[in-house]
PLY file of the C-alpha trace (Angstrom):
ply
format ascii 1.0
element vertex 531
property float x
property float y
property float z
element edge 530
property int vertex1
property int vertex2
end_header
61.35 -58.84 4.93
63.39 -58.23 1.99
61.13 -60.24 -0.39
58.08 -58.24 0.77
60.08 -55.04 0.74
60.42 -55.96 -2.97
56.97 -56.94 -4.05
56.10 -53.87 -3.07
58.22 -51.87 -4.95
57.25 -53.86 -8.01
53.66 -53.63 -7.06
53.35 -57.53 -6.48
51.67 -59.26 -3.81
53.60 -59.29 -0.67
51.66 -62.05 1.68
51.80 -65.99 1.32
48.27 -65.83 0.82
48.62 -63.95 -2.49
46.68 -61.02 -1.68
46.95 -58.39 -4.12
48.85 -55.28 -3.03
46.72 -52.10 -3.11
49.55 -49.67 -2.37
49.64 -47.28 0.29
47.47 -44.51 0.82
49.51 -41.24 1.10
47.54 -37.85 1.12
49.41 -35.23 -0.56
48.29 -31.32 0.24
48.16 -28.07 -1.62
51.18 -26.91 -0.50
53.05 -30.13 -2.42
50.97 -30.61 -5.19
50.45 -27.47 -6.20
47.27 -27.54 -7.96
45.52 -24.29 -8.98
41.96 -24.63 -7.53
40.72 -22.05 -10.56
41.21 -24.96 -12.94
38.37 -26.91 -11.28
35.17 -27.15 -13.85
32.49 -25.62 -11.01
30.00 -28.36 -12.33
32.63 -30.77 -11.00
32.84 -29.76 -7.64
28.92 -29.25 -7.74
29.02 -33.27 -8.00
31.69 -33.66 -5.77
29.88 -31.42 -2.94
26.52 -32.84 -3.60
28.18 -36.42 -2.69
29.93 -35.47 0.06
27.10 -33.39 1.56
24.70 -37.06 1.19
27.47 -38.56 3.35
29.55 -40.55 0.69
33.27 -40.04 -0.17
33.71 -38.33 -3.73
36.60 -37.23 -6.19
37.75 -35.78 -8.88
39.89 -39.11 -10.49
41.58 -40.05 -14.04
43.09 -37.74 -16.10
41.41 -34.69 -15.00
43.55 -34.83 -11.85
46.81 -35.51 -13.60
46.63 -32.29 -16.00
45.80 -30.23 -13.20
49.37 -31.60 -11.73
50.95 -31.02 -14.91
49.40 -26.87 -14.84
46.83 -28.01 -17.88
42.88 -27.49 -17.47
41.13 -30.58 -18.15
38.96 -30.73 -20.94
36.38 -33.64 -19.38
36.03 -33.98 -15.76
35.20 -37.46 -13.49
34.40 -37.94 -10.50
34.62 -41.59 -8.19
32.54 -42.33 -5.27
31.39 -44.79 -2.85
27.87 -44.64 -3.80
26.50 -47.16 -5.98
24.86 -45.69 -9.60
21.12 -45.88 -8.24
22.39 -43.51 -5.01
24.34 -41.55 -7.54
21.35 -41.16 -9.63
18.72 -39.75 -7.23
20.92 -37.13 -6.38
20.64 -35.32 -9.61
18.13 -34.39 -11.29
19.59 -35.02 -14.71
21.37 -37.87 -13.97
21.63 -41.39 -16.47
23.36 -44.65 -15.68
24.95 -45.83 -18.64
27.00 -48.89 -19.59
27.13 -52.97 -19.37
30.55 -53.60 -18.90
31.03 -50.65 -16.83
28.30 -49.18 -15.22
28.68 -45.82 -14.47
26.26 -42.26 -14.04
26.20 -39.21 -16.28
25.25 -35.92 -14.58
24.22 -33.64 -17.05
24.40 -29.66 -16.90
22.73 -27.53 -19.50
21.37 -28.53 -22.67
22.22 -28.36 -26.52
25.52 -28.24 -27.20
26.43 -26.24 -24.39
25.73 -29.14 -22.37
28.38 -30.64 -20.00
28.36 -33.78 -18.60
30.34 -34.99 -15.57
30.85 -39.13 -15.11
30.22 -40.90 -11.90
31.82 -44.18 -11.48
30.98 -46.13 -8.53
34.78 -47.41 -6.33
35.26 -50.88 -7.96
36.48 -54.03 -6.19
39.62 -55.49 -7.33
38.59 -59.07 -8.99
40.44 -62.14 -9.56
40.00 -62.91 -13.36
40.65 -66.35 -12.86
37.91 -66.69 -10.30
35.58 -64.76 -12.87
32.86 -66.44 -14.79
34.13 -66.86 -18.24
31.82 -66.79 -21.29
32.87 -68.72 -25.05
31.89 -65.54 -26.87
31.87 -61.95 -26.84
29.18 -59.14 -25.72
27.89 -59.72 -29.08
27.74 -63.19 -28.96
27.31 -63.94 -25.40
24.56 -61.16 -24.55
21.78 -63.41 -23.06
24.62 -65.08 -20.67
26.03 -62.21 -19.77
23.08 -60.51 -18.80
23.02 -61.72 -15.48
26.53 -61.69 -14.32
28.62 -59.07 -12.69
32.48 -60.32 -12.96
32.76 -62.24 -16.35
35.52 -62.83 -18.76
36.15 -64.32 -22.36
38.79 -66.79 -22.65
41.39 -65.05 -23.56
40.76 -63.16 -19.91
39.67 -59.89 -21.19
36.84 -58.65 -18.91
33.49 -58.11 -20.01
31.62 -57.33 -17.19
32.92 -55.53 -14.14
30.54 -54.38 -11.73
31.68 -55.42 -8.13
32.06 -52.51 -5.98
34.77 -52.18 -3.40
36.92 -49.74 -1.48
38.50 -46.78 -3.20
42.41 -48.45 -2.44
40.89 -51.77 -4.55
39.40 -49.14 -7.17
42.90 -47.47 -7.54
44.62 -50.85 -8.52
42.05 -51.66 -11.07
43.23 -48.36 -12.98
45.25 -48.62 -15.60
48.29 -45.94 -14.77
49.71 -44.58 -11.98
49.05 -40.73 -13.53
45.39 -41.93 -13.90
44.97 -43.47 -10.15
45.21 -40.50 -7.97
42.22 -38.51 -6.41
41.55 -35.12 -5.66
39.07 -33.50 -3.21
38.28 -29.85 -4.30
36.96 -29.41 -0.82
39.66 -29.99 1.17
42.30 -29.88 -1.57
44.06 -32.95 -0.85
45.56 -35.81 -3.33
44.88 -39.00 -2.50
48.06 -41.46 -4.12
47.95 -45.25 -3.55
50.77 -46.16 -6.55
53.33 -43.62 -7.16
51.72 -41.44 -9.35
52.67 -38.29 -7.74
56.62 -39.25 -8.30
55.78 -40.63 -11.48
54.30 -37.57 -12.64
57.43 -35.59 -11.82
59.30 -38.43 -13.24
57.51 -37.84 -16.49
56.64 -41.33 -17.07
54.05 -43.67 -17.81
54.05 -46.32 -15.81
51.10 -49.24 -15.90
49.64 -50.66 -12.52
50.52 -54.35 -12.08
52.25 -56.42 -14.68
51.56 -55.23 -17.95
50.59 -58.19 -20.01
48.27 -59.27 -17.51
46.87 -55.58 -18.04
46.41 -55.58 -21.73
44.63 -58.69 -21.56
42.00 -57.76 -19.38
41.43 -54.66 -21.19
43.09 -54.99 -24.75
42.02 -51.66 -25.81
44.98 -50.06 -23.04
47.33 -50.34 -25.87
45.38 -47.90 -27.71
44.97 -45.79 -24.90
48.66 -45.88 -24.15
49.44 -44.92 -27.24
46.99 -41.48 -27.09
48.48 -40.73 -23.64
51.83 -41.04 -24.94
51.18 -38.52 -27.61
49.20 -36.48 -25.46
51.93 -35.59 -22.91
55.30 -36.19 -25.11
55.03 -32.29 -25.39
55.79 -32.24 -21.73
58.37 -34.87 -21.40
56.03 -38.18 -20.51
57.73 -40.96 -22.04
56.05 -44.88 -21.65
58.32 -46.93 -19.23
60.42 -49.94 -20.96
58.01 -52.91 -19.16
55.06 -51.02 -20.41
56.08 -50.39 -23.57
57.89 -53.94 -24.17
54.70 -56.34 -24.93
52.22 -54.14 -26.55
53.25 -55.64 -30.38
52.82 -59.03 -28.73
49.73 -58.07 -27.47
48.33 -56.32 -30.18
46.53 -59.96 -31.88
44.24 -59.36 -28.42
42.56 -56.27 -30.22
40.80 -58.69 -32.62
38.36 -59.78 -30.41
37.15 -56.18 -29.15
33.74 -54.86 -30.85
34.63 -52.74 -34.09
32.55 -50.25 -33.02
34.71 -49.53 -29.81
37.86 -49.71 -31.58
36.14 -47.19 -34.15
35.44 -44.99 -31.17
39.01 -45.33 -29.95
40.54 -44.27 -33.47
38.46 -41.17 -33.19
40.05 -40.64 -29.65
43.53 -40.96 -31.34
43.09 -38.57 -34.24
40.24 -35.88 -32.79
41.78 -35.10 -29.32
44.44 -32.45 -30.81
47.45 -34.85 -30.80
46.40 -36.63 -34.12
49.82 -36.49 -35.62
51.87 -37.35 -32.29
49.81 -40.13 -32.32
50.97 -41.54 -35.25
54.64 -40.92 -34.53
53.69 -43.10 -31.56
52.17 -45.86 -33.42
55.60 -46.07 -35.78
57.66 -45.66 -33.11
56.12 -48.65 -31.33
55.61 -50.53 -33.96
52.14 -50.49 -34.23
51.37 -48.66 -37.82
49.85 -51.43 -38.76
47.10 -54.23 -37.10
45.53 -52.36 -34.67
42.14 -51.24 -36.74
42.05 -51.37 -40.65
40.96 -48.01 -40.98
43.85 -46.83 -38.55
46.44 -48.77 -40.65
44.91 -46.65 -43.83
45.59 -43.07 -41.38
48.97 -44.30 -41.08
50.09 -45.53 -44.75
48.83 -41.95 -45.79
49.63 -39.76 -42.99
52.50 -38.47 -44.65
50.89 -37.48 -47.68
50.55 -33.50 -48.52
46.04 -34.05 -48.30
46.18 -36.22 -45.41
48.61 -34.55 -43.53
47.45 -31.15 -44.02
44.30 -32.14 -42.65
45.82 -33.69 -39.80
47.41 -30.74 -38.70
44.41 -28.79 -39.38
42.20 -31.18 -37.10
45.09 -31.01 -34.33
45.06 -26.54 -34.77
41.01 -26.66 -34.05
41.32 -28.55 -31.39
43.98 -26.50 -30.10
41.74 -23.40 -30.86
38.76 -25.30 -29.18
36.92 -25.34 -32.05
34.55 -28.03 -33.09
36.12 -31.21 -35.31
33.84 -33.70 -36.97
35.04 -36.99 -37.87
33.26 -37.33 -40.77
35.68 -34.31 -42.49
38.61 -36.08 -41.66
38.04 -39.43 -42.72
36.57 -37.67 -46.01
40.49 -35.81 -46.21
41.88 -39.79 -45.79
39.29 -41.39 -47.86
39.63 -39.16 -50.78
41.85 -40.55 -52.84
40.14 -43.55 -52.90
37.16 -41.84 -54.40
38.86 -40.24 -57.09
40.85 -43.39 -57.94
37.37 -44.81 -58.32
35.11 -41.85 -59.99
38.35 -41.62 -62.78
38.31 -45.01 -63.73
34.30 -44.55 -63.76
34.95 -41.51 -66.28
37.55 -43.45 -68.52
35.11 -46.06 -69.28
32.58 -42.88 -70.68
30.06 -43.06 -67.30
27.86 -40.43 -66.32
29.55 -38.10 -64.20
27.35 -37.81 -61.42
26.53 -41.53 -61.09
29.81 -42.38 -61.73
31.23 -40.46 -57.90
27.89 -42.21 -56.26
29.47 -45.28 -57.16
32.62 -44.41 -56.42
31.21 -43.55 -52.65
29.40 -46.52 -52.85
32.33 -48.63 -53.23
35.25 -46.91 -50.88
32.16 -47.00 -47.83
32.05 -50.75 -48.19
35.73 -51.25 -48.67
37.06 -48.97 -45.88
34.40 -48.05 -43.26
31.73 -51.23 -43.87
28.67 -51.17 -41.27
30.84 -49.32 -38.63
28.90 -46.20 -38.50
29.38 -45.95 -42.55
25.90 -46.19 -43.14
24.30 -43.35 -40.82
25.24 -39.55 -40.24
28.56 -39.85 -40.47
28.18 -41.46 -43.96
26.23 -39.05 -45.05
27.89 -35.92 -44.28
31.24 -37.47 -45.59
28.96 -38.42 -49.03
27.75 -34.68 -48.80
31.67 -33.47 -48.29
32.60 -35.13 -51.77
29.20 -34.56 -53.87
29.99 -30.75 -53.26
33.38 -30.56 -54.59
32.60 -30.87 -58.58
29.62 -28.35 -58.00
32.40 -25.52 -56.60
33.47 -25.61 -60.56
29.91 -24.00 -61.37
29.78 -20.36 -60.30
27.49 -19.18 -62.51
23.84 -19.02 -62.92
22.07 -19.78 -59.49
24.31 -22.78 -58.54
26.83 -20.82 -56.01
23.59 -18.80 -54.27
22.19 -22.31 -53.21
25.39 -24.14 -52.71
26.25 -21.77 -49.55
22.72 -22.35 -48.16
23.50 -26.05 -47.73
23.88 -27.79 -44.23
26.78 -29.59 -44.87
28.49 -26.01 -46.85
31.43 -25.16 -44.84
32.84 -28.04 -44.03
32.53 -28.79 -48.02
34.74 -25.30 -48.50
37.22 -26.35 -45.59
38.02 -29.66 -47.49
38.20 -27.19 -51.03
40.51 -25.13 -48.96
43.03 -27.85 -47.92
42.80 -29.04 -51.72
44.26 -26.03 -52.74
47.04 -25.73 -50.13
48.40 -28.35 -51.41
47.30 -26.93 -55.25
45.39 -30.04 -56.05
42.86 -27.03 -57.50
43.22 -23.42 -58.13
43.96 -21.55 -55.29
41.98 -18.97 -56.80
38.45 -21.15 -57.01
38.80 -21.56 -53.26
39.39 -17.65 -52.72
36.09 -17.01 -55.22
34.19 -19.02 -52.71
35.67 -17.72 -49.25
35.11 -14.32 -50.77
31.08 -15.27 -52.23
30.39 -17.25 -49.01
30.96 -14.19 -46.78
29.47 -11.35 -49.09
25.70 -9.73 -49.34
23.68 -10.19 -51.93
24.89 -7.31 -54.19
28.80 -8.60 -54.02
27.48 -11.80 -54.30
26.02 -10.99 -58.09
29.40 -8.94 -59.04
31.14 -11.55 -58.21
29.24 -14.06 -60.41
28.93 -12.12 -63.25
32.49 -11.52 -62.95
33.28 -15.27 -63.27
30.73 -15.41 -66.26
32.63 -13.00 -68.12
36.17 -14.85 -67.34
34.68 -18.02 -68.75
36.03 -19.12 -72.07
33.86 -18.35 -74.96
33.45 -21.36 -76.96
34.95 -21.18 -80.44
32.81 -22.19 -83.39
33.87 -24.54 -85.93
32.67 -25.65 -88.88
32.45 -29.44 -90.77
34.92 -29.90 -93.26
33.07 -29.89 -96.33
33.65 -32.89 -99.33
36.08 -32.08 -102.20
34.25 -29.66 -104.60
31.33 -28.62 -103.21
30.52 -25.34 -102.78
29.39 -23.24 -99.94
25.92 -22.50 -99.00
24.81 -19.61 -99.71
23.32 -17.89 -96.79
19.83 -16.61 -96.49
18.94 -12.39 -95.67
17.05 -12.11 -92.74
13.80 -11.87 -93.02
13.47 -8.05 -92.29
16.28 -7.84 -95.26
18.80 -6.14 -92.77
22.16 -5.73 -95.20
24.45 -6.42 -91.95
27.54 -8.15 -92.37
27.48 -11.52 -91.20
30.53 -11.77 -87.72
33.75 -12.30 -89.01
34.12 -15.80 -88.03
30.51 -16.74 -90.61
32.35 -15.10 -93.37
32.82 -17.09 -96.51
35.56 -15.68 -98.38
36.18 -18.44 -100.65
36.50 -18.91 -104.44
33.32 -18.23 -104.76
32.91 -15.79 -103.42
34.26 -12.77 -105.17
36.87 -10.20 -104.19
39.24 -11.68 -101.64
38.09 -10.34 -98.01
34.60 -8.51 -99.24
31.73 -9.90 -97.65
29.83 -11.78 -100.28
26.00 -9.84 -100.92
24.48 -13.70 -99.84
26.68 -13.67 -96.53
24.26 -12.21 -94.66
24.01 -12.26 -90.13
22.29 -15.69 -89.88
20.32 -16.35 -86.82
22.85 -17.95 -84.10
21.72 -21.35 -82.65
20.63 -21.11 -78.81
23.21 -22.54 -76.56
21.65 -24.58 -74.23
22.93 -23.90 -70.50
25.86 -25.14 -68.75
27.14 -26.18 -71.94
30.48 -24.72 -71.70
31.17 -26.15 -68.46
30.59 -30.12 -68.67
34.59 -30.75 -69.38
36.10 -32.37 -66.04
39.38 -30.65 -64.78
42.42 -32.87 -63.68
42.51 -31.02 -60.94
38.77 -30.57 -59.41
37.47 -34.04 -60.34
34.24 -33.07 -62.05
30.84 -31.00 -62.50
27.64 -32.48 -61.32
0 1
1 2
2 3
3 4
4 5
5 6
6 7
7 8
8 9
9 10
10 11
11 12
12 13
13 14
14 15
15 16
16 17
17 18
18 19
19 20
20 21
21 22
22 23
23 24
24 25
25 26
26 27
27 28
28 29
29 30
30 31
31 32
32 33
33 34
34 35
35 36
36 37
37 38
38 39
39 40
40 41
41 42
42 43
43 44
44 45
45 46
46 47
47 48
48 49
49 50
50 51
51 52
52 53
53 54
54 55
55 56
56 57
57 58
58 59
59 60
60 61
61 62
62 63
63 64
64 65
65 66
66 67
67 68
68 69
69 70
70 71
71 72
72 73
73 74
74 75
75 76
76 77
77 78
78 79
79 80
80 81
81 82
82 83
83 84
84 85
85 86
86 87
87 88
88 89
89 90
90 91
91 92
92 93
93 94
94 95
95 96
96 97
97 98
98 99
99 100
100 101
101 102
102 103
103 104
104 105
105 106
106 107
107 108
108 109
109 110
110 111
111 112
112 113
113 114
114 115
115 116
116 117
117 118
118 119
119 120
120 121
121 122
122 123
123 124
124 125
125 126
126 127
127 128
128 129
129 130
130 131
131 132
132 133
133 134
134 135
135 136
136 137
137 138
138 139
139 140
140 141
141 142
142 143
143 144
144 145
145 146
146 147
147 148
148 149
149 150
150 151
151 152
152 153
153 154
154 155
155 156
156 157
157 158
158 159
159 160
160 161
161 162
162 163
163 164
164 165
165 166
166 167
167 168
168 169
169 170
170 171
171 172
172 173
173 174
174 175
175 176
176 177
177 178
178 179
179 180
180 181
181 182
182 183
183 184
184 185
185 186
186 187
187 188
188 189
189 190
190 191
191 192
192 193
193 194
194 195
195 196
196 197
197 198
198 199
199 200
200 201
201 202
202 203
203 204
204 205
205 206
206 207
207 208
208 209
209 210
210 211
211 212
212 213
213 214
214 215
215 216
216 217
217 218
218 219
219 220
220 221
221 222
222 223
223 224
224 225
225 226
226 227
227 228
228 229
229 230
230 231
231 232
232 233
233 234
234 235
235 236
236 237
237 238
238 239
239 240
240 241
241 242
242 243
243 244
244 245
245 246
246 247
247 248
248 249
249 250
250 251
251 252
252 253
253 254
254 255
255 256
256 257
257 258
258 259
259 260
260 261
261 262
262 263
263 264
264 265
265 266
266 267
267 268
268 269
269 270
270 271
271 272
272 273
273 274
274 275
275 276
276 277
277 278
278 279
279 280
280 281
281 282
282 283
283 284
284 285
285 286
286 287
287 288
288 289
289 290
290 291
291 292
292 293
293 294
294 295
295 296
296 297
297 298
298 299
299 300
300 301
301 302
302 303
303 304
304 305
305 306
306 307
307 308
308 309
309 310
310 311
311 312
312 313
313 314
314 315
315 316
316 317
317 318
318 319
319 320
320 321
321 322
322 323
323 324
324 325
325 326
326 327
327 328
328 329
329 330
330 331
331 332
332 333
333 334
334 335
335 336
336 337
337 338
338 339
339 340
340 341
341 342
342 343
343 344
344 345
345 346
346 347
347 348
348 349
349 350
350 351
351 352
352 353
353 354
354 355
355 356
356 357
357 358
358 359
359 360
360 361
361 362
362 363
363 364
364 365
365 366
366 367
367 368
368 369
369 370
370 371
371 372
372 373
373 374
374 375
375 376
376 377
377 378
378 379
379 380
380 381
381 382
382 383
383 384
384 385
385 386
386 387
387 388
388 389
389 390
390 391
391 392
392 393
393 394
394 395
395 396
396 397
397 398
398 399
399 400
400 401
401 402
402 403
403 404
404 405
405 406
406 407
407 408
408 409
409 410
410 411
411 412
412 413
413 414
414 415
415 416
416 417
417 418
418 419
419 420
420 421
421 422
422 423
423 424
424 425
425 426
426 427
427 428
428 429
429 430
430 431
431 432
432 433
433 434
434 435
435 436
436 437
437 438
438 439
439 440
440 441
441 442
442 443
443 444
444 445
445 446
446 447
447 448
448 449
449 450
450 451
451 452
452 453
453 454
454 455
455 456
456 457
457 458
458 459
459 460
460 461
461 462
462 463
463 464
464 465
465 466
466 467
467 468
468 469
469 470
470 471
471 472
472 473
473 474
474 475
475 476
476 477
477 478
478 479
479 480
480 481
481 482
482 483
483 484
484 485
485 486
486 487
487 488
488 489
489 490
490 491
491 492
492 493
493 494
494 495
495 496
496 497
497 498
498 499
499 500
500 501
501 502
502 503
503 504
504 505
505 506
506 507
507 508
508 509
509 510
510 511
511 512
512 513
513 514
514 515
515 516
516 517
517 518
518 519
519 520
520 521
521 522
522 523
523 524
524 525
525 526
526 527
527 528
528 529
529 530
């Protein structure tokens, strides 16, 4: 009795026969958990009632249901039921099953960007991995064998297809932590708990299902997501517990054989869900800075820098806001250096300015980001993001009037902003621009002419001329005007007559035509060039 009394406690199998312990299943009401009902997304319980009403069970589940514990409203909503995705799917009229390894249904109110879309996963059974089919390879590798199969693992157990379905107690255990395994009907308010999650949650800890090794090798990308729920809710108190802290280093070699575009998805998560920073305290703090995903390791090494940083915080403030981030501006922010480290030793060996940043972008994409999503939008607004900064310089002529029309414009100014908070440029160029970008037409010419006239005039000079010889004499203007040449044409040298009187030959000459933009093709140390 004792033994069992234990296992259960530690969430281990309590018979002889080995069978898995699914908890207990203890309903918790309003009255205890205390959730506010007016935090609910309305499309949310729409799915839920639409379930329900079709005579299936259905919840709200994840981590919707433990920030409404914690007093927070959830920011993506998901619902579990009992119906498989095909049931799910003729429910709703805008409704997509998505997924290989996980099937699982999107429901999708309104369109555009206002569009919100709820995700319906099916109750899964809880699975033996070692009774699994096990594949050589990867998804990549192993497609055609996998195609088939609905429980299938690699060899070093990670799961790559799990599509059993079960009852919900089976689908609580295959969750990853206890604050992530509890249910919630809006209907009849009640919390459904199988693991502890409820005291946990008061507890302020993060606690994983099962043993945690065992965990992270099913699913190697949990360490990641530890690490972003850890940052998440430190604000509030959560802290990881010791044993499932204690073998994500060890684990962390497991993360090599997960797709890089997943893991690129899952660095996004990290640094674009408003806890960017706290994230990265997390990954020192565990020892993870480096190892986990080569771009990742590059956030880290230069989080701490005045660019980076700032733009880290800025990322973490519009999320905060609820404004809109784009990844492509902040891995232009960490990227940037690189780019100038390039286009500068470009310039130093006399290259063309403009082909020499291509080339520069050219090489940091292949270095840093490779065939991850480096060669489609994302790409291409980061390319856009540095190809604008050398044209800010320009504000004369019609340059600024069809720099602000561009697509990719403000998020071009945002990264000039952050440049000169942390005066790697003129805080002044940045305030010209926030000031053009939002005035009419009229303002708009004032304030170009205005930068025309505070543009250095260029200066002149004239060749040295050989021992002895004397100067020119200059021509009268063909209408024979007798006005004196400008003071810096004068020739009032010793041969010229009375010291400081024009000479009768010196004469206004016609001034060579400057062609335009000539004045402004020098490159400032601080800017990085002029297109």
């Amino acid at each position: 009795m004792i033994k069992k009394f234990i296992s259960k406690l530690l969430g281990q199998a309590p018979s002889a026969a080995g069978k898995p312990y699914f908890g207990k299943r203890v309903e918790v009401g309003a009255k205890v958990h205390g959730i506010d009902p007016n935090l609910v997304d309305e499309r949310a319980i729409h799915v839920v009632r639409t379930l329900q009403q079709a005579g299936f069970e259905a919840y709200v589940v994840g981590g919707a249901v433990r920030d409404l514990l914690v007093g927070l409203r959830p920011k993506d909503f998901d619902v579990a039921t009992d119906a498989t995705p095909e049931q799910v799917k003729g429910l709703f009229r805008r409704a997509f099953i998505i997924g290989r390894r996980f099937r699982i249904v999107h429901v999708v109110y309104g369109r555009g960007r206002e569009h919100e879309v709820i995700e319906v996963s099916t109750f899964r059974a809880h699975m033996d991995n070692a009774a699994a089919e096990q594949v050589k390879g990867n998804e990549r590798t192993s497609k055609s064998e996998l195609a088939g199969m609905k429980h299938a693992v690699d060899s070093t157990g990670r799961v790559l297809r799990d599509n059993v379905w079960g009852p919900q107690d089976e689908d609580a255990t295959r969750r990853d932590f206890t604050v992530n395994a509890m249910y919630y009907d809006p209907e009849s308010q009640i919390v459904v708990d199988y693991h502890g999650g409820m005291q946990d949650v008061k507890k302020r800890v993060l606690r994983m299902i099962g043993d945690p090794a065992t965990r992270y090798r099913e699913d190697p990308v949990r360490i990641i997501r530890a690490i972003r729920f850890a940052a998440k809710l430190s604000p509030l108190g959560f802290k990881l517990e010791s044993k499932t802290a204690k073998p994500l280093v060890a684990c962390k070699a497991l993360l090599a054989d997960v797709p890089q575009s997943r893991l690129f998805d899952e660095m996004l998560k990290l640094l674009q869900t408003g806890h960017a920073l706290a994230s990265i305290e997390q990954l020192i703090g565990l020892g993870l800075a480096t190892g986990i995903y080569p771009l990742l390791d590059v956030v880290v090494e230069r989080a701490q820098t005045p660019f980076v940083k700032a733009a880290l915080a800025d990322t973490d403030r519009r999320v905060g806001e609820s404004k809109p981030v784009a990844p492509s501006f902040l891995l232009a922010c960490v990227l940037w250096a690189d780019v100038r480290e390039g286009w500068d030793k470009r310039l130093a060996r006399r290259e063309h300015s403009f082909p020499a940043l291509q080339d520069a972008i050219d090489e940091v994409f292949n270095a840093r980001i490779g065939d991850v999503s480096g060669r489609g939008k994302l790409a291409a607004d980061m390319r856009e993001i540095w190809m604008m900064q050398p044209r800010f310089e320009k504000r004369t002529g019609s340059t600024p009037f069809g720099l602000v029309e561009q697509a990719r414009f403000r998020a071009a100014f945002d990264f000039l902003r952050l440049r000169a908070d942390v005066a790697e440029v003129d805080v002044t160029l940045a305030d010209w621009w926030q000031e053009f970008s939002m005035a009419d037409d009229a303002t708009r010419e004032d304030l170009v002419q205005q930068a025309k006239a505070e543009r250095p005039k260029p200066v002149a000079r004239r060749a040295p001329r050989p021992d002895g010889e004397a100067a020119p004499k200059l021509k009268s203007p063909a209408r024979g005007a007798a006005d004196e040449a400008p003071e810096h044409l004068q020739d009032n040298g010793p041969d010229s007559g009375q010291e400081g009187a024009p000479s009768d030959a010196a004469k206004k000459r016609r001034r060579r035509r400057r062609k335009p933009g000539g004045a402004e093709g020098s490159r400032s140390s601080a800017s990085g060039g002029q297109d």
